[in-house]
N, C-alpha and C positions, 0 to 999 in steps of 0.2 A: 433368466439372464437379462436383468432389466438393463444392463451397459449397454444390451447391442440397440436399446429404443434412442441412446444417442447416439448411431451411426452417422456421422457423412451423409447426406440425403443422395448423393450420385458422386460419381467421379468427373472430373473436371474433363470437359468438351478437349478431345484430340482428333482434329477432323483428318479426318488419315487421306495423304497426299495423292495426286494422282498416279503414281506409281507404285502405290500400298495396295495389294487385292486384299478384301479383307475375308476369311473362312471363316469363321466364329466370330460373331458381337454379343455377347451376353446384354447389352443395353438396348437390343435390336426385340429381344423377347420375351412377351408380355408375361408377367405372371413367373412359376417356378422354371426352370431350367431344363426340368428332366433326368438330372445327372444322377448317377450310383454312388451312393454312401455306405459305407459299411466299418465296423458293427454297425446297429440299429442304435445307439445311443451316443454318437458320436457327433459327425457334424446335422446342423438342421438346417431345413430350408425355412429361410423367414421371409415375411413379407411385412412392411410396416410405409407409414409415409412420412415424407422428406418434411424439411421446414416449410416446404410451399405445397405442402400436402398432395404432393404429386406418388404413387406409389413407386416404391423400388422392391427389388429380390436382390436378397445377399444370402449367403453360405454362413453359418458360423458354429464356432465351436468355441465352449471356457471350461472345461474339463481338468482344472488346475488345482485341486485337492486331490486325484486320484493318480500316484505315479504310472508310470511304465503304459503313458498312453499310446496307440496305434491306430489313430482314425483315417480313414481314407477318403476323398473325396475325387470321381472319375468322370471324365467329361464323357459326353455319346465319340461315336465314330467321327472323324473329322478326314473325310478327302482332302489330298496335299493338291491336287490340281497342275500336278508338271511341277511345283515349284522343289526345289533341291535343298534348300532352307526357308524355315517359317521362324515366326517371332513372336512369342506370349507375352502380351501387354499383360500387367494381372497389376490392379488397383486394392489395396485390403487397408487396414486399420487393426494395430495390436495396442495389447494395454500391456504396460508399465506393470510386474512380477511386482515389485519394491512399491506400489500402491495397493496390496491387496494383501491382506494381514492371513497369517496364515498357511502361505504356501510355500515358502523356503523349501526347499529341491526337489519339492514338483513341477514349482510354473517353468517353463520355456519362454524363450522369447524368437525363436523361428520355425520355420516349417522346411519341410523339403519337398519339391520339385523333381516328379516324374514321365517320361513317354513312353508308349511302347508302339512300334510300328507291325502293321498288318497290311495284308493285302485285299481285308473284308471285315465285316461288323462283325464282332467276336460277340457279342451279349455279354450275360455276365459267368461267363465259362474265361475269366480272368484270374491269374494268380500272380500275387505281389512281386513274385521274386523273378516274372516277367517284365518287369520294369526296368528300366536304366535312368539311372538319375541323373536329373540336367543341375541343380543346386542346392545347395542352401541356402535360402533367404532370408536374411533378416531385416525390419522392420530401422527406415532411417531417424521415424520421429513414433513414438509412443505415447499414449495419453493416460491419465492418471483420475483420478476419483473428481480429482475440481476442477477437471476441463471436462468431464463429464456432469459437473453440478451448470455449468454454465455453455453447453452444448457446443464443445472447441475437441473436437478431435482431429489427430492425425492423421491426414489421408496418404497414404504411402503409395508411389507408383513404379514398379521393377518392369524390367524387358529382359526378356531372355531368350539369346536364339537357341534352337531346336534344328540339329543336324549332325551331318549330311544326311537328308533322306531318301530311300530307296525304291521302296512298297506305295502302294496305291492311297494308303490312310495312314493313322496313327491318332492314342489318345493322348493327352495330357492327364497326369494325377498327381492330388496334395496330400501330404501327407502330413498330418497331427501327432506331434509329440508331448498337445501338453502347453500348449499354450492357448492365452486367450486372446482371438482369434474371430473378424471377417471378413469374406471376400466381398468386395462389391461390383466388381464388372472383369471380365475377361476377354480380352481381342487376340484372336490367332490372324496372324495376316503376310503375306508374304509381298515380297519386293520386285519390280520390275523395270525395267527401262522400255519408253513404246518407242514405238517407230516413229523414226524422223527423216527428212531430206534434208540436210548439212553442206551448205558450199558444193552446189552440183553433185553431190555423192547421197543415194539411197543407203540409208541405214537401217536393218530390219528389229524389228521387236525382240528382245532379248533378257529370258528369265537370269535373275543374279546368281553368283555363284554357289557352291556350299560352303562356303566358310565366310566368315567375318569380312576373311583379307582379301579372297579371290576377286580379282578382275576377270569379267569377261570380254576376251576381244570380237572385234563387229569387225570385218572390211566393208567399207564401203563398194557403191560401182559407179565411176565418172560416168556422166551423159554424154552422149557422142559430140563430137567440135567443141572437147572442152578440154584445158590444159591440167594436167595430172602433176600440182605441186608435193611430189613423194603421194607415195601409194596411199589413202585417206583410208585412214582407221579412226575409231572410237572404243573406248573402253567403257563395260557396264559395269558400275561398283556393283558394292552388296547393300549399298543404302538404295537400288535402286535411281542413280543420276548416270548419266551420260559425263564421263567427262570431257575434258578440251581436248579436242578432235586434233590428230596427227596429220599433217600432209592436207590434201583441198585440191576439191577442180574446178577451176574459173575460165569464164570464156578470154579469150583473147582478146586483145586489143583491135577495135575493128570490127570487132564479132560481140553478137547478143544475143542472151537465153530468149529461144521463142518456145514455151511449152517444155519439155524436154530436151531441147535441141542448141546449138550455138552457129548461130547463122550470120552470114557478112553484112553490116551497113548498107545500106539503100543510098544509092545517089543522093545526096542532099543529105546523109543524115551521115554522125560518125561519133564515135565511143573513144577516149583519149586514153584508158591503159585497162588493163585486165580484170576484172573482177566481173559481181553479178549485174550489173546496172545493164540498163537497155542502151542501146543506139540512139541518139538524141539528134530532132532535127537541128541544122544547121540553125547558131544563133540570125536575129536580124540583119542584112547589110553583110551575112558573108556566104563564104560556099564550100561544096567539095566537088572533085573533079572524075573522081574515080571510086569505085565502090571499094570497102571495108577501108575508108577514113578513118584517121588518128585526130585529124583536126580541121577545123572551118578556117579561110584564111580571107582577112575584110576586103571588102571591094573596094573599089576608088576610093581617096577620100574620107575612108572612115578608119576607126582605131578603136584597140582596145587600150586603155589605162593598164599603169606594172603593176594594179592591184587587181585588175581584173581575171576571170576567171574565164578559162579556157570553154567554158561555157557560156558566157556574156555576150548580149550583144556587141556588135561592131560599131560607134558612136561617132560623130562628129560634132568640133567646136559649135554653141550656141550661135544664132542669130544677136542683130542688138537686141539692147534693150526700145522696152515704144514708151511712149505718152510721156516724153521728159517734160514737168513741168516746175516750175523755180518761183519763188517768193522771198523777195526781198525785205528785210526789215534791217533799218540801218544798216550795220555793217553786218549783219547777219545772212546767210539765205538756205531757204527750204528747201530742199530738190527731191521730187519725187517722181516714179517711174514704174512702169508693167514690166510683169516676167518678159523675156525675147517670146515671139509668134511660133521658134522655129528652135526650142530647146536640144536639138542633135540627139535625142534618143537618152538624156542625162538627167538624174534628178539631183546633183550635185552642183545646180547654177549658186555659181559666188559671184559678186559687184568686186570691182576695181573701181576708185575716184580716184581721178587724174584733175590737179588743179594748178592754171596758168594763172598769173598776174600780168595784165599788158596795158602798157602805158596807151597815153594818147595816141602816139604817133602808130600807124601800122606795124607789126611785126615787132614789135619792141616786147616781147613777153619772156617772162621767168620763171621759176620754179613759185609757189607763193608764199615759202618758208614754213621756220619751223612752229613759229607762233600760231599760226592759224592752227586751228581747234577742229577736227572732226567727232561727230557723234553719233553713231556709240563707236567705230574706227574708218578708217581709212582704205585699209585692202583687206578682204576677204569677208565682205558684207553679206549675210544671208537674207536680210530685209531687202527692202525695196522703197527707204526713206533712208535719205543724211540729212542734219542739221552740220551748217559750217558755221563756225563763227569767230570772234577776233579776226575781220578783216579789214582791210582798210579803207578808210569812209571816200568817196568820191573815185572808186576807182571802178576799171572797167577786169571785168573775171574773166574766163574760158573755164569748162566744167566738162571732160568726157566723163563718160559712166560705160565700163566695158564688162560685159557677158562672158564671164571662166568656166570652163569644168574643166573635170579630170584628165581631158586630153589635149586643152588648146595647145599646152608647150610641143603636142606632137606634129602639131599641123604649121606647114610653112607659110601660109595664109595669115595676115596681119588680124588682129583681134578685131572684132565688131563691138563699134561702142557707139554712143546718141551722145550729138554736143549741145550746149548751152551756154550763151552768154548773158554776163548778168552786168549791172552797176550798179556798184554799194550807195545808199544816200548818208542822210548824217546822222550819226549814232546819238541815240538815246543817253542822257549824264549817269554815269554811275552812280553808286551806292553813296549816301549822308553816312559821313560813317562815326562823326562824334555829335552826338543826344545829350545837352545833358539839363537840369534842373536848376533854373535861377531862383524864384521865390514859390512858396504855397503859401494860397491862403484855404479857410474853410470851405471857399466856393470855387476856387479857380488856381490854374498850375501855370505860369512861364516859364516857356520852352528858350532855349536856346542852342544852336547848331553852327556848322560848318558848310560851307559850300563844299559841293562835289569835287573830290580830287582832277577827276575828269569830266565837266561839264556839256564838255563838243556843242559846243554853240550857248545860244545866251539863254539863262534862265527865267523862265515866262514866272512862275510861282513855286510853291513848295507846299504842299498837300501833308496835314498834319490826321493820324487818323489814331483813334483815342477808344476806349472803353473799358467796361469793367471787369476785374482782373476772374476767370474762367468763364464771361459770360460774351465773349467773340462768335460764337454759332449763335446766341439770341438775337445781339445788336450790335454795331458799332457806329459812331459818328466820325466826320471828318471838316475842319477846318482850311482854310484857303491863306495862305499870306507871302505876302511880296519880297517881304524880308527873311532874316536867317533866326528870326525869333518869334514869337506866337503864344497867344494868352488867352489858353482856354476858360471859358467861363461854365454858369450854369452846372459846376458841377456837386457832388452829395455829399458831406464833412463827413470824415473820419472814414472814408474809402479809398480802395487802393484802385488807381487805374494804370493801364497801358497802356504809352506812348510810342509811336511810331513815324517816321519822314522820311518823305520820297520828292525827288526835284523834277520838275517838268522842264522841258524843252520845245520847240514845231516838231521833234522827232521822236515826242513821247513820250511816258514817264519811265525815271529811272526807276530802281528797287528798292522798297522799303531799309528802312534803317534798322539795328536792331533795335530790341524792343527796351524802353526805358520803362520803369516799376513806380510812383510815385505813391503817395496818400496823403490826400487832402485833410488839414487840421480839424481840431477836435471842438465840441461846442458845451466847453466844462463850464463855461460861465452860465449860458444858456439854461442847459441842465438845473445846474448850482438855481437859479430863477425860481424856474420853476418847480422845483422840491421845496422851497422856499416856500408858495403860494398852496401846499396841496398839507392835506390833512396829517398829523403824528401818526407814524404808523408805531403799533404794536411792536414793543422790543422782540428778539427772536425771528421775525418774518423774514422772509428772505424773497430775492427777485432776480431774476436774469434774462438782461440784453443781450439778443443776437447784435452785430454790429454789423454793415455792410462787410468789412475785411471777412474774406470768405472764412477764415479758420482761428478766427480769437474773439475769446466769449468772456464775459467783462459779470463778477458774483459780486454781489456787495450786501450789506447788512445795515439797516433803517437805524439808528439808534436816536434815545429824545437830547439831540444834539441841537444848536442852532443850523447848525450845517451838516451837510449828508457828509460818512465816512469817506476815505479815498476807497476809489476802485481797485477790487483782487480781480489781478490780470492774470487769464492761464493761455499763453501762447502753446496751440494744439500743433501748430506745424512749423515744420524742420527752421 
């Protein structure tokens, strides 16, 4: 029988649950089995190794040229152990009749499935017609000659339960009619639900029923000082689970599991509704009065937030904030500040900025409108920095900064907040905002511009700052001038620079302009010169100049011309 040399080397890993006892592992022992075959030329016991040359034992039988087979194959004695139903895993592999030339209405393609129950090891003082047959089995996938040329066989796996049972033991037996046929592992194993403790109710260990369908019912027994929601049942299927448990006993409200027991809260401590939780001491800042509390209620002074949890400390509004300190730049100012010293038990601190506008005169203050600019906002600041700006130059500010949390609106106590007075000086000129380009030459670019829209005061100069086009992290120069025009020199033909202008004031510079793109003229004549002065080149040769302009690259070709060819311009970028 060389087919059975490509068996399956094992049956695929079923690690059987913790509620699976298992009686019989045929994967469990080494070597043959042990088991009764009969006739003597019927099934065989083989032994052979797997692809990973690990050894297995299988059962087999191809007895498929000879009709009217009868082979038997009977496991030893097998104790049921209490259980009322067991279950035959059985893993085998059959071959495909319609692959094997020859055998038309001898092969088979299933076997049958027998038990017989005892109440002691019978030997082999067995007779067939002892038996009671649990199935017929047949084979979901079969293999054929070329999944045996290329070691792909079928590995088939059936479960069948075995009951109701009676007696102290019982075997299992296979029976051969004639097909070709092996077993390669067998598991009898039976089901159970273990014992648990479920919602205050003891549930004891509980073999499954004898049928498929039975439930077995469990009562539970509540622990003393516990509340009995409907009498607490469990049901044990036949797969061996517990299912969703009927009814439950939970301590009271007030009351908590100590060990087995449900005992009233402790002074100071209390439990807010029924279930298994403990008694929990009073949160921070509150209390209880009397023993088996529902709940902690705050002391002076403090609160809980509508989000807080009956669990939560009891908190109070923050302290101010400390270390206000302010930095004025023109009409700008910095203001920065430390958490409060005295956070109320809250990690929920948010800034409020509160900003007045107040003339000279005393008591002349206002709201400071809507133009003024906070940054990054105004009320509900998690930092502990604002920039303010767009304010107005020569004025005098008021600035409180107030400490929130989650409970200030419950406290009738006016908010704690740090003030600061400031006075704006004179703002810095805005943005140059038209740049544009009067003449190029090879070595030098004039600039001309616009005065700042808004100057705020007189303009000292104009700072012209210039370089070449992606090389700003290498270098950049910058030029000084009095005027709204500017005539850079010194610069490199046929490159592109960046132009930029910004106006000075006593109050600082304004901000750069944007950025102007120009490129300095070309030096064709120059060039033209000196090709002039330099030896014929060779027709065919060819040469290329990089040019400063970061992305255009300039081919040209020598010819015995008086004068060089025009240049083949290839512009690389956009």
């Amino acid at each position: 029988m060389g087919w059975a040399r490509a068996l399956l080397w094992a049956a695929l890993c079923t690690c059987a649950a913790s509620t699976e006892v298992n009686l019989l592992d045929t994967r469990t022992v080494a070597g043959d089995w042990g088991w009764i075959t009969y006739p003597p030329h019927g099934w065989d016991s083989i032994s052979e190794m797997d692809e990973r040359f690990i050894p297995i034992h299988t059962y087999q039988v191809c007895n498929v040229l000879t009709p009217n087979q009868n082979n038997w194959l009977r496991t030893n004695w097998v104790q049921r152990e209490g259980a009322w139903r067991v279950y035959a895993e059985i893993k085998f592999t059959l071959r495909d009749c319609n692959s094997m030339p020859g055998v038309l209405g001898t092969c088979k393609e299933t076997f049958n499935l027998y038990y017989l129950e005892s109440d002691r090891d019978l030997g082999t003082s067995v007779r067939e017609s002892q038996f009671v047959k649990i199935d017929t089995i047949a084979a979901d996938e079969s293999f054929t000659g070329v999944d045996l040329g290329v070691r792909r066989l079928r590995l088939n796996t059936e479960v069948r339960g075995v009951g109701p049972l009676a007696k102290r033991g019982f075997y299992l037996a296979f029976q051969d009619i004639g097909a070709c046929i092996a077993v390669v592992s067998v598991r009898i194993y039976y089901k159970k639900c273990p014992a648990l403790v479920r919602n205050l109710a003891a549930f004891s260990e509980a073999v499954t029923g004898a049928d498929s369908s039975s439930l077995v019912e469990v009562q539970g027994k509540c622990v003393a000082h516990s509340e009995e929601r409907d009498t607490p049942k469990m049901y044990c299927s036949s797969e061996g689970e517990w299912l969703v448990p009927i009814g439950k006993c939970v301590c009271s409200a007030g009351h908590e599991q100590q060990r087995d027991a449900c005992i009233a809260c402790k002074l100071g401590f209390y439990k807010s509704a029924p279930g298994d939780q403990l008694c929990t001491q009073c949160p921070a800042h509150s209390h209880s009065e009397v023993r088996a509390a529902q709940v902690c209620h705050c002391d002076a002074s403090y609160y809980r937030a509508a989000l807080d949890s009956p669990s939560a400390s009891c908190t109070r509004p923050p302290s101010a904030p400390v270390s206000l300190v302010s930095g004025v730049n023109g009409t700008a100012v910095a203001l920065e500040w430390s958490s409060p010293l005295d956070k109320g038990g809250r990690s929920d601190i948010l800034y409020d900025v509160i900003c007045r506008r107040c003339a000279w005169d005393v008591g002349q203050c206002e709201a400071c409108g809507a133009a003024v600019r906070f940054i990054p906002q105004q009320m509900g600041l998690w930092q502990t920095s604002i920039t303010v700006t767009n304010l107005l130059a020569h004025m005098n500010y008021t600035f409180w900064i107030e400490a929130i949390s989650g409970v200030s609106d419950l406290s009738l106590e006016p908010r704690r907040s740090a003030t600061v007075n400031i006075t704006t000086n004179q703002a810095a000129p805005s943005q140059v905002m038209l740049i544009r380009q009067k003449s190029t030459g090879q070595n030098s670019v004039t600039l001309l511009w616009h005065e700042p829209d808004q100057p705020n005061g007189i303009i000292l100069e104009y700072e012209v700052k210039y370089f070449e086009k992606n090389k700003e992290m290498q270098s950049y120069s910058t030029l000084k001038s009095k005027a709204t025009s500017a005539t850079v020199s010194g610069l490199k033909p046929s490159t592109c620079y960046l132009f930029q202008v910004r106006a000075r004031t006593s109050a600082g510079c304004g901000r750069f302009s944007q950025i102007l793109e120009v490129e300095t003229e070309t030096v064709s004549a120059a060039v033209t010169a000196r090709r002039s002065r330099s030896p014929t080149r060779k027709r065919g040769t060819t040469r290329t100049d990089r040019l400063c302009f970061q992305n255009l690259s300039f081919t040209w070709t020598l010819t015995p011309m008086k004068t060089p060819a025009r240049p083949c311009m290839s512009l690389l970028e956009k």
